[in-house]
N, C-alpha and C positions, 0 to 999 in steps of 0.2 A: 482188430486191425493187425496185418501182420507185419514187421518189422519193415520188409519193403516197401510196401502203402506210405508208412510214414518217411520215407528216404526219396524215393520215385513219383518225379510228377512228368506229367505230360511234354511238359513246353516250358521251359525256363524262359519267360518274355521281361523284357523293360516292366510289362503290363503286368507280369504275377511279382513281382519282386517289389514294385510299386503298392500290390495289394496285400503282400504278408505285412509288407515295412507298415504301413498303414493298418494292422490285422482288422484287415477284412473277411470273411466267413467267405466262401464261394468254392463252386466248384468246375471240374477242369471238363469237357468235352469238345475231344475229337473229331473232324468227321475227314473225308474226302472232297480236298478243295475242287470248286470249277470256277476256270476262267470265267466270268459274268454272269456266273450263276447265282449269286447275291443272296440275300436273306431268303428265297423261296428255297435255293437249294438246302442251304445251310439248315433250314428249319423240318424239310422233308426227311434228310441224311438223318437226325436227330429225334424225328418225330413229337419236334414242337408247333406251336401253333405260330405261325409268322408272325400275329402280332405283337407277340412276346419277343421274338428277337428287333433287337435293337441298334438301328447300324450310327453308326460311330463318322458323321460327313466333317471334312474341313472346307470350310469355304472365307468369303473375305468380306471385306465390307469395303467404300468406295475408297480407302484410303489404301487399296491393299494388306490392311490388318488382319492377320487369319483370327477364327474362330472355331470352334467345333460344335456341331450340331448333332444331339441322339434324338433320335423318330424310329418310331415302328418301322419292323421293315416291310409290312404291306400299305405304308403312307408316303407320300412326297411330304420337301416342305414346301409353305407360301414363301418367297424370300422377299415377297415383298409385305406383308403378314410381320415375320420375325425383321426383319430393318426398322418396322415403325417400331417395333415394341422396344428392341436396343436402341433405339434413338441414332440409327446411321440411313443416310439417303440410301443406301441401296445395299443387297448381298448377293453373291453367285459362290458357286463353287469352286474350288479352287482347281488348277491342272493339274494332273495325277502327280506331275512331277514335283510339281509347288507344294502339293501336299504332303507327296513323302518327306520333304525336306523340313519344311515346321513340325510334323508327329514323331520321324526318325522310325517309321511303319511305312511298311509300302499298301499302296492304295488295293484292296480286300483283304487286309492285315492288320489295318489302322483301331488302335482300341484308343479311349479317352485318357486310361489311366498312365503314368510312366511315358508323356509324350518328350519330345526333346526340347521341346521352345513351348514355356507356360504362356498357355491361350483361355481365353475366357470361354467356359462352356454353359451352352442351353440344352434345356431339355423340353420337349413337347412335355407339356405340365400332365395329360393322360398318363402316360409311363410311368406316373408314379402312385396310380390307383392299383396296377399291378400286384400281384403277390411277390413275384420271382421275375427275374430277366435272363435273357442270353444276350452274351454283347461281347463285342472282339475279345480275346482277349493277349491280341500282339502280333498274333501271327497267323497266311490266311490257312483257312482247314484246323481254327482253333479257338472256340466260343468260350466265355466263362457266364454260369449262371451265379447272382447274388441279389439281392434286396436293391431294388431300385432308388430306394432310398439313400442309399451309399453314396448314389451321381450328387446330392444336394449336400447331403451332411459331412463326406469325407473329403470329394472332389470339388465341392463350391457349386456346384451348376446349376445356374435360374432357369425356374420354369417359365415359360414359354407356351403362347395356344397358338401353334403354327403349322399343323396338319392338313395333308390335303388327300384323299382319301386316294389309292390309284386306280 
């Protein structure tokens, strides 16, 4: 590795500075953001399989509590699926605007790690049969792969069977 490799990263995000401090193992890939181009683009630009990337949603529950939700990105969630299982009457998604302000990411830039206001995260419990992930990582046109395992064991995040196929 040449001296620059180890000095030069991609994206200095909330999200990597979160996961050195935490040394986590993962790595850094680029692509070309599109406006609502979402996990297919991101997965095609990169030449991963959609399943594997993993989108990063904040949504709320009826008290207006946010939460953050990671699913495949070729699955919806059930939100009515994932509220029974948290024990809240009801979940939706939060408004782009609402959401940037709880993660301090703008919405296609939203990663789980390094949010601004500590929220309780799920993960659709399959994600973590995976070998490797891609999932935000802070910024949009900015994925990190690592061990999906990392979402349960470093970041706390309960799994969850709340997929709905799209």
């Amino acid at each position: 590795m040449s001296k620059k490799d180890k000095t030069t990263h991609v994206s200095e995000t909330p999200a990597t500075q979160w996961l050195r401090a935490h040394k986590v193992e993962f790595t850094e890939h680029p692509y070309e953001y599109l406006e609502h181009g979402g996990t297919e683009h991101s997965a095609l630009s990169l030449g991963l399989d959609e399943h594997t990337v993993v989108k990063t949603l904040v949504m709320q529950d009826q008290d207006a509590k946010p939460l953050i939700v990671l699913m495949h990105g070729d699955c919806k969630v059930s939100t009515k699926n994932l509220a029974r299982q948290i024990g809240a009457k009801s979940v939706e998604p939060c408004k782009p605007e609402v959401a940037n302000r709880h993660s301090g990411f703008l919405v296609g830039g939203t990663s789980p790690f390094g949010t601004k206001k500590q929220m309780p995260v799920f993960i659709e419990e399959s994600i973590l049969e995976l070998p490797r992930i891609a999932i935000n990582g802070g910024r949009r046109g900015f994925l990190v792969q690592l061990s999906p395992q990392v979402c349960v064991d470093v970041l706390g995040a309960v799994p969850v069977h709340c997929a709905l196929a799209e």
